[in-house]
C-alpha positions in Angstrom: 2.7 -9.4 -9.8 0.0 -7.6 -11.9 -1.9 -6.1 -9.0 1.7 -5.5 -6.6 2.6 -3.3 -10.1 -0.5 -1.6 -10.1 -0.6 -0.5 -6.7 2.3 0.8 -6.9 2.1 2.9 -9.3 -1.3 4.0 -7.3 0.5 5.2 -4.3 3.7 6.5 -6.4 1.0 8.8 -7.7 -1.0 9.2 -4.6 2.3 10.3 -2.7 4.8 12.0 -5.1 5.7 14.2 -2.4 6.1 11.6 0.4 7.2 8.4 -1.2 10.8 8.5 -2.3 10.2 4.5 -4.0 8.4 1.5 -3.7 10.3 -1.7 -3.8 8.5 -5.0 -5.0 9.9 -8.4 -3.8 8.9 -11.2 -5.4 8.2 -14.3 -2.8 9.3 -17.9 -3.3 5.8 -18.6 -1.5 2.6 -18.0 -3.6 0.1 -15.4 -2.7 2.1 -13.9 -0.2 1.2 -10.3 -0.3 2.5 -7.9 2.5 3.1 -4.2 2.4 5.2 -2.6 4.8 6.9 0.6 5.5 10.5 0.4 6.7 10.4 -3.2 7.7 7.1 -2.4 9.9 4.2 -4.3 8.7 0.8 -2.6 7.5 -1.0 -5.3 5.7 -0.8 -8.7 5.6 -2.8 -10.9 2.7 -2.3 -14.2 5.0 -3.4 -12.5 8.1 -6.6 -10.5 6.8 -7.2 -13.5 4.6 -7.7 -11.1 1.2 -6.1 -8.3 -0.7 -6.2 -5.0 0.7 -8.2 -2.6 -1.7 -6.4 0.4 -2.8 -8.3 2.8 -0.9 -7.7 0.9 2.3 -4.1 0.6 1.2 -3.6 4.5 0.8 -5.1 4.9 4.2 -3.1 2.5 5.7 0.1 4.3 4.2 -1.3 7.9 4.5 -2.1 7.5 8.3 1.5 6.2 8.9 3.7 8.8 6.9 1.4 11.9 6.5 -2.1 11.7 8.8 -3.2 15.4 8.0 -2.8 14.8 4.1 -6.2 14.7 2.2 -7.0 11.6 -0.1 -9.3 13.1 -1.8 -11.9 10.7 -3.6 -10.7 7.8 -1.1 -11.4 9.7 1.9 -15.2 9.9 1.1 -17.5 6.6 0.9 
């Protein structure tokens, strides 16, 4: 719950402007770990067999609500 918490609060910051929320669900099932963005899935920990990193994670959201906007640090390697 510690890392769903702090990912949140990564992407609440990351996307003031484009993310009304972020809902966390806790699961009857351990580890499960999905983010999705109105029911569509964007990462799955069971299918990619690890956590998604943060960077990753704002891309993943970025590309699907706002592709032009800049990430800034996480855009560069």
């Amino acid at each position: 719950m510690l890392r769903a918490a702090y990912m949140a609060q990564e992407l609440l910051s990351t996307f003031t402007e484009d993310v009304h929320g972020v809902l966390l669900i806790p699961s009857e099932t351990a580890g499960k770990y999905t983010i999705s963005i109105d029911q569509l899935p964007l990462f799955d920990r069971k299918d990619m067999g690890r956590f998604p990193e943060i960077k990753e994670l704002k891309q993943l959201i970025r590309d699907h609500i706002k592709p032009d906007k800049d990430l800034g640090h996480s855009e560069r390697k």
